[in-house]
N, C-alpha and C positions, 0 to 999 in steps of 0.2 A: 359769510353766507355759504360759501362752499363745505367747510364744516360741519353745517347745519345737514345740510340734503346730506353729505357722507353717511353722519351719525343715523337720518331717516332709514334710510336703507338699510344698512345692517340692522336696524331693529325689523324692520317689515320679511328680511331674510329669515331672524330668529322664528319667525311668529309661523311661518309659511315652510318651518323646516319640518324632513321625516322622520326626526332618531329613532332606536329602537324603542320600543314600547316601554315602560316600570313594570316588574315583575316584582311581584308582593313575594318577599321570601316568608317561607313557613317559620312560626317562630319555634317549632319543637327539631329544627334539622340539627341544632347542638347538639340537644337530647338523643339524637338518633346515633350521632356520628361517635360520643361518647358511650350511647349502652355498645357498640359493636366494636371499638374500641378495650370495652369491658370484658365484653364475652372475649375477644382472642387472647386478651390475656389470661384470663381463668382455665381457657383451654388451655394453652402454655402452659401454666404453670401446673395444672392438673397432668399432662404428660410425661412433665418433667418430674414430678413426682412420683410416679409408676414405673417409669421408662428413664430415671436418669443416666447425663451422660456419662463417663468415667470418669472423665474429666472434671466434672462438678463436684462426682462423690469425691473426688482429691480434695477440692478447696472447702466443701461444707461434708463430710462425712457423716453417715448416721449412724445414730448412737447402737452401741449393741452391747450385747452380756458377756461378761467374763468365760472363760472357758470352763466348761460343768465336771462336774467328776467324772474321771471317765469311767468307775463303774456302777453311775446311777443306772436303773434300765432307758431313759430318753437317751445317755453316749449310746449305749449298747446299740441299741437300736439305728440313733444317726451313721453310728460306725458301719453297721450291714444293709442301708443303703446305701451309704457311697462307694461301699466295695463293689456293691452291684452296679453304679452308674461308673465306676471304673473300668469293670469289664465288660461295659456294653459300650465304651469311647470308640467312637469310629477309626480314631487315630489305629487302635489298639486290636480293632480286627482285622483293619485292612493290613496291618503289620503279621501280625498272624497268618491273614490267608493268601498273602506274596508268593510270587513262583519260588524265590529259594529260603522260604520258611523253617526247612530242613536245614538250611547250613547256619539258624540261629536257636539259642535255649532260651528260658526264662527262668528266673526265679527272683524269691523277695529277699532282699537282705534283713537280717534281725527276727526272720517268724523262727530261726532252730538256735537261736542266742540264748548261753546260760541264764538266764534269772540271776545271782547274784552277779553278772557282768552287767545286766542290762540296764539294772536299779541304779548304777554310778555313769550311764553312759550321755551325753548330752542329748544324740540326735534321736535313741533308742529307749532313753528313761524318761529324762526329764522334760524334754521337747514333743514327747507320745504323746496323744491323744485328741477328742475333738476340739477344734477352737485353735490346734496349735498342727502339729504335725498327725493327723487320724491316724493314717494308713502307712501300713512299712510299705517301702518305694516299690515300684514293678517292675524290675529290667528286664532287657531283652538284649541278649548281646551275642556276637557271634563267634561262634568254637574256636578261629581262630583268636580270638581277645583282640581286633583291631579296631571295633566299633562298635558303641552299646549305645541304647537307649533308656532312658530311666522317666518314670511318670510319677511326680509330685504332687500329693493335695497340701495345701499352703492355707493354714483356715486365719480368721480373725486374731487369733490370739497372741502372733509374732510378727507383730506389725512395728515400724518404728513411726513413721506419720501417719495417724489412724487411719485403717482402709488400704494402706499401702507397707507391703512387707519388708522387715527390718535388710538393706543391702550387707547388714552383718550374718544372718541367716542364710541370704543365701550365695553367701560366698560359703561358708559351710555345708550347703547342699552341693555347690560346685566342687569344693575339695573332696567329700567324699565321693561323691561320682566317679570324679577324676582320678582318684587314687584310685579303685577298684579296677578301671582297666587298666593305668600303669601298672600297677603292686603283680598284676597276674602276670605279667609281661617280663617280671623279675626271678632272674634265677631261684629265691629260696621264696618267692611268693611273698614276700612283706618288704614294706618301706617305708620310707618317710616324707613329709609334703618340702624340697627342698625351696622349690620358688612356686609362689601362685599371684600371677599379675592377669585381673580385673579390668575388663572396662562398663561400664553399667550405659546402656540403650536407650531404657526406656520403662518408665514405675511400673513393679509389680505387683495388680492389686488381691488382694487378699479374696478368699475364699475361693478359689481354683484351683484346676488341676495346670501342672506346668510342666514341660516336657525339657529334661535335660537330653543333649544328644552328645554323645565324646565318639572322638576316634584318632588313635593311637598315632604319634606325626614321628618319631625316634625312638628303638632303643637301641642300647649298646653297653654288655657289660653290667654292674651293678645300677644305671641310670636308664631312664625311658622318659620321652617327656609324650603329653598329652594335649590336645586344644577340646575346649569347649561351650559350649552354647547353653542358654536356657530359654526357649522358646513358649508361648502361651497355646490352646488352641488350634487358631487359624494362622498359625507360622509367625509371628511377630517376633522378632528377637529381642530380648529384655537384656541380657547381661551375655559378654562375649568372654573368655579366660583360656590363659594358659597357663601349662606348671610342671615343672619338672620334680619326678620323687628319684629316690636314692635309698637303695637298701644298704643295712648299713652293715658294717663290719661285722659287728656281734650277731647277724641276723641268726643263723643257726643255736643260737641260743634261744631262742623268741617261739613264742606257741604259734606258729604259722596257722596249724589249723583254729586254732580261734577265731583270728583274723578273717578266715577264707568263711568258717561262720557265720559271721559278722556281716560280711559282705555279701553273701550268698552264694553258693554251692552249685557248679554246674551240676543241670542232670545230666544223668549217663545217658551215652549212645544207645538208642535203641536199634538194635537190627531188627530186619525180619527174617523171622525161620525159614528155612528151607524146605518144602514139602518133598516128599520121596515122589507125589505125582509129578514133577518135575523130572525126574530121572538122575538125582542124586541121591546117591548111599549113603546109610550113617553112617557114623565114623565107627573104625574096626575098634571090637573091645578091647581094653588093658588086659595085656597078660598077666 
């Protein structure tokens, strides 16, 4: 009997209880949570399209064209804009308009290079042009040869993992670099790459400008050794190197000034005149 009145009561508790109310859910709230769901990904994906990341173009690269002739008029053309967006590189004025701007030269290696040299040379011949290497390199280095800077455009078309430039390239961009302040550093001006030890940072992706930077760590005698860096941009180190050259016994046999050609040709010191309003005499005439 006890049982019974138990059982009574918990049912008369159920009947007399206040849970919270049944809220009829909407039946389109899937539809809702799915189209907005929809949209951010579309958005994604459309950004990511426009704006992708480096890092994406590494693993899905977009496709692109072969390097063009480079003397159809479209190279012509591609080529004297990127000399202009060259020389309007922030890197490249503010370098320029430095307090001791004076105690640095520039010039390009390969623009006063023979023609039948340059037709056989890798970095100067066959390696020119857009797609591949545009533009002959822009140094800036300093009278005394301790420290240059050199600016690379690296296009599409020397790439080893698509999108990404071949680490065989530019250990050849490094080597020469590098040799250009050693070699100047050497008694008879020419040498040879005797060690060059690589370490690689960080991929370098194709169609940029890239900034090698070198500065002179030994010489001594017919050897000097060198360290250097290949930087993007905004400072990001890509590939770090050293290398020791060695001019070599026969060197006075060797067309030095070719070489120095090749490499590029300080300009000369410009003085400034002297005016007589200043209160100096010319110099007395030759008897």
């Amino acid at each position: 009997m006890s049982s019974n009145i138990l059982r009574r009561i918990l049912t008369n508790a159920r009947l007399f209880s206040t849970g919270p109310p049944h809220v009829a859910r909407s039946p389109y709230r899937h539809l809702r949570t799915l189209a907005l769901g929809g949209s951010v990904a579309l958005t994604g994906y459309a950004l990511g399209a426009v704006y992708p990341h480096p890092y994406i173009t590494f693993i899905s690269p977009r496709p692109a064209p072969a390097p063009p002739d480079p003397d159809s008029p479209q190279s012509i053309a591609y080529t004297a804009a990127l000399e202009q967006s060259l020389q309007t590189l922030p890197l490249l004025t503010s370098h320029r308009a430095q307090p001791d701007a004076h105690e640095w030269y520039e010039t390009r290696p390969y623009a006063n290079y023979a023609e039948q040299l340059r037709v056989n040379s890798l970095t100067a011949g066959a390696l020119r042009g857009p797609g591949k290497l545009a533009l002959p390199p822009l140094v800036r280095a300093r009278r005394d040869e301790t420290e240059a800077v050199v600016i690379v455009h690296v296009g599409r078309g020397v790439c080893g993992h698509d999108g990404i430039i071949h680490g065989g390239l530019l250990a050849t961009i490094l080597d020469e670099c590098l040799a250009r302040t050693a070699i100047t550093n050497l008694p008879e001006k020419i040498g040879v790459t005797a060690n060059l030890s690589i370490n690689y940072r960080a991929p370098t992706f194709a169609d940029q400008f890239i900034v090698v930077r070198i500065n002179l760590v030994d010489k001594a005698g017919r050897k000097s050794k060198v360290a250097g860096k290949v930087e993007d941009l905004k400072g990001n180190v890509l590939v770090e190197a050293h290398a020791t050259f060695v001019q070599p016994k026969y060197a006075h046999l060797l067309k030095s000034k070719a070489v120095q050609q090749m490499m590029g040709d300080p300009e000369p010191v410009k003085s400034n005149p002297v005016l007589l309003s200043e209160g100096m005499p010319p110099p007395a005439p030759k008897a």
